[in-house]
C-alpha positions as CSV (number, residue, x, y, z in Angstrom):
1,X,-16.4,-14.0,3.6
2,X,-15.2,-14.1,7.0
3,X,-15.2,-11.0,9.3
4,X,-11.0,-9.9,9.9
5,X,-10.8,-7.0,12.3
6,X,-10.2,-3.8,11.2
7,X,-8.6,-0.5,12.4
8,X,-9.1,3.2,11.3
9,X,-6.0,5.1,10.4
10,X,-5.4,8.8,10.7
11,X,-7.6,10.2,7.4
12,X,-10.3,7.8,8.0
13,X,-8.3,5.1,5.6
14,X,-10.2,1.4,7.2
15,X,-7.3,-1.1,7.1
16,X,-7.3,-5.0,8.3
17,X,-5.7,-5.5,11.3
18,X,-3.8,-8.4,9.4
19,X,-2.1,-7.1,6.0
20,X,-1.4,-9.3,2.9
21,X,2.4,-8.3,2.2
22,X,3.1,-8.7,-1.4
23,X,6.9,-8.3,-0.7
24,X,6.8,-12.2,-2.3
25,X,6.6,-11.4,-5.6
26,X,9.4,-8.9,-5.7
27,X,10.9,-12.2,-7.6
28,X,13.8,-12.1,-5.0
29,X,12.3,-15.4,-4.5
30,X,12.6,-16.9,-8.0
31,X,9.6,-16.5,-10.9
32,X,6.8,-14.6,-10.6
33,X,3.6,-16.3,-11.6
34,X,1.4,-13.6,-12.0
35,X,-2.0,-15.8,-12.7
36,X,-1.4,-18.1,-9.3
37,X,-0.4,-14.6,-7.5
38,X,-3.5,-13.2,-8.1
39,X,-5.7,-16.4,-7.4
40,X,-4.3,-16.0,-3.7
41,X,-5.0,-12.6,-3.7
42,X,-9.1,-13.8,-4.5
43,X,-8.4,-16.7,-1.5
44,X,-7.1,-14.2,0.9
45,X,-9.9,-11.7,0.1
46,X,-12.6,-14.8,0.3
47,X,-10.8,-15.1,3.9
48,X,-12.4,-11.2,4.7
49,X,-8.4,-10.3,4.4
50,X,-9.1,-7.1,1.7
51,X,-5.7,-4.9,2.8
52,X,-2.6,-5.2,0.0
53,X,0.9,-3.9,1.4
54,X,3.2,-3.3,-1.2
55,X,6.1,-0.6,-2.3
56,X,7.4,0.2,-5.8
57,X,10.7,-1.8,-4.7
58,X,8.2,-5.4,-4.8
59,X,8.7,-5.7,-8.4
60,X,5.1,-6.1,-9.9
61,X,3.4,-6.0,-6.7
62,X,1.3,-2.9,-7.9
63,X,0.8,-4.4,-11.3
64,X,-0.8,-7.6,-9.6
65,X,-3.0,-6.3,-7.3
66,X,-4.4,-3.7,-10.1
67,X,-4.7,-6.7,-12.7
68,X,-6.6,-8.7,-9.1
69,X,-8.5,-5.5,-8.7
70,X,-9.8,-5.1,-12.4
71,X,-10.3,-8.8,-12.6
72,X,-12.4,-8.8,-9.5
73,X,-14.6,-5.5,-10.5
74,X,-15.6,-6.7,-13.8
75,X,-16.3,-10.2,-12.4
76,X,-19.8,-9.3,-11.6
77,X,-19.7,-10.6,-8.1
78,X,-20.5,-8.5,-5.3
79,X,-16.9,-7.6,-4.2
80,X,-15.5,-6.2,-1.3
81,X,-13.8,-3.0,-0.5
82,X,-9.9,-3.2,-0.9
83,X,-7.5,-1.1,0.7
84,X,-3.9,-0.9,-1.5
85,X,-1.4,0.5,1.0
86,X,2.3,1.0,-1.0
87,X,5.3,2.9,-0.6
88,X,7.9,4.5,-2.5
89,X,11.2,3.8,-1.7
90,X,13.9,5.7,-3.1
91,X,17.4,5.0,-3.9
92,X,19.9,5.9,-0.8
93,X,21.8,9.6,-2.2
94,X,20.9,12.7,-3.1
95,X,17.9,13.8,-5.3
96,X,15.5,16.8,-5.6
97,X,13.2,15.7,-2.8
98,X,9.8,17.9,-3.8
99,X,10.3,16.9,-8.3
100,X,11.3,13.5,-7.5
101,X,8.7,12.4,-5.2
102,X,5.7,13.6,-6.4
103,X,7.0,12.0,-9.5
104,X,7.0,8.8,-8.1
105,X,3.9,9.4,-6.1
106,X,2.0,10.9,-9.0
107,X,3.4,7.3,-10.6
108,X,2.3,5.1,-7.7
109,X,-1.2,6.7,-7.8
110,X,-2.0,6.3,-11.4
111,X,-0.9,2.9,-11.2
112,X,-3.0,2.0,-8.5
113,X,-6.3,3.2,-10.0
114,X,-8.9,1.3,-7.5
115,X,-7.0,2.2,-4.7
116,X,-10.6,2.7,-3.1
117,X,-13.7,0.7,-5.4
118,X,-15.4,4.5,-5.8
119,X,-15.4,6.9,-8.4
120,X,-13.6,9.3,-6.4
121,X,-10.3,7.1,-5.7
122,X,-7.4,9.1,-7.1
123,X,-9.2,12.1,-6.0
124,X,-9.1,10.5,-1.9
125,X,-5.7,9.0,-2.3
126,X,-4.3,12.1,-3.3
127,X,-5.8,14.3,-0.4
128,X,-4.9,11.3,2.4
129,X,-1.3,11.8,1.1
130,X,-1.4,15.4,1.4
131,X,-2.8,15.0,4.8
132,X,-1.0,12.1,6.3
133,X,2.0,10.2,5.8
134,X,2.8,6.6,6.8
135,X,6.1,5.6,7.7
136,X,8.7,2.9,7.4
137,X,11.7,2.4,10.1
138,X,12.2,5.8,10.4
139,X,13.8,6.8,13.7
140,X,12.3,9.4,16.4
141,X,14.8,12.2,15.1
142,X,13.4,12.2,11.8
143,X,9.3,11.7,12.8
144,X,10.2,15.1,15.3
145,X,11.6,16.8,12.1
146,X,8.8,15.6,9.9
147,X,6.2,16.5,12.7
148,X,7.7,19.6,13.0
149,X,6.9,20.7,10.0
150,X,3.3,20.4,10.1
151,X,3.0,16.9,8.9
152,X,0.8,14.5,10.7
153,X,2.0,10.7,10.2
154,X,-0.7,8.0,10.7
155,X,1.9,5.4,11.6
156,X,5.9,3.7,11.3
157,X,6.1,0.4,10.4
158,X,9.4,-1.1,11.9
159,X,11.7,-4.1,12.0
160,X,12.2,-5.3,15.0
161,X,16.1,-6.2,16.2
162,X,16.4,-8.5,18.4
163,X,19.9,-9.6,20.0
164,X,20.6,-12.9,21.1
């Protein structure tokens, strides 16, 4: 397996410096075959690239890499950590915030079951959400009001706009 570099977030969560986005099989881009999905998943971990990035919005994303996951725990062979980074994205309007998104947390979590390869995985997960939060293209008014509050955030993925 070859050697990708890796970076520490805030919680101690080791990530690769390159992520596998799983966005693909959100089936926005036609069929979904689940078998071929997950033998790329086994090329890109061969490769030493071991971090998912998927959301709830991806379709089976979170499916695949647990069936990947499973598959590559009771294969025998001497496998490598994983990290499973996901997000829940909720539909624009109103809802009961605190009820709704533990919900869908609680959901994402039990789902994921070998977010980390140990016995303790749910257990971790759990705490490094309670601790830290990740972010996607959120603007600086809403980090300072979620700071603010006490809440650390370990990063904010954005989209970058370019005009032409």
């Amino acid at each position: 397996m070859s050697s990708v570099p890796k970076v520490t977030l805030a919680g101690g969560l080791e990530v690769c410096r390159i992520l596998n986005g799983m966005w693909q099989v959100s089936g926005a881009h036609g069929t979904v075959n689940t078998t071929r999905a997950v033998e790329a998943m086994q090329a890109y971990t061969d490769a030493g690239l071991t971090t998912f990035d998927m959301a709830d919005i991806y379709g089976p994303a979170e499916d695949i890499f647990g069936q990947f996951s499973s598959q590559l725990k009771s294969s025998g062979k001497d496998a490598p950590a994983l990290q499973a980074l996901t997000k829940y994205v909720p539909k624009p309007g109103p809802m009961e915030r605190k009820v709704t998104v533990c919900v869908c947390v609680c959901v994402t979590v039990c789902v994921l079951p070998a977010v980390r390869l140990d016995s303790s995985s749910r257990e971790q997960h759990v705490f490094l959400l309670k601790q830290t939060i990740a972010l996607t293209n959120f603007d600086t008014q809403r980090m300072e009001e979620i700071t603010n509050k006490g809440i650390r955030i370990s990063s904010n993925q954005v989209t970058p706009t370019f005009k032409y």
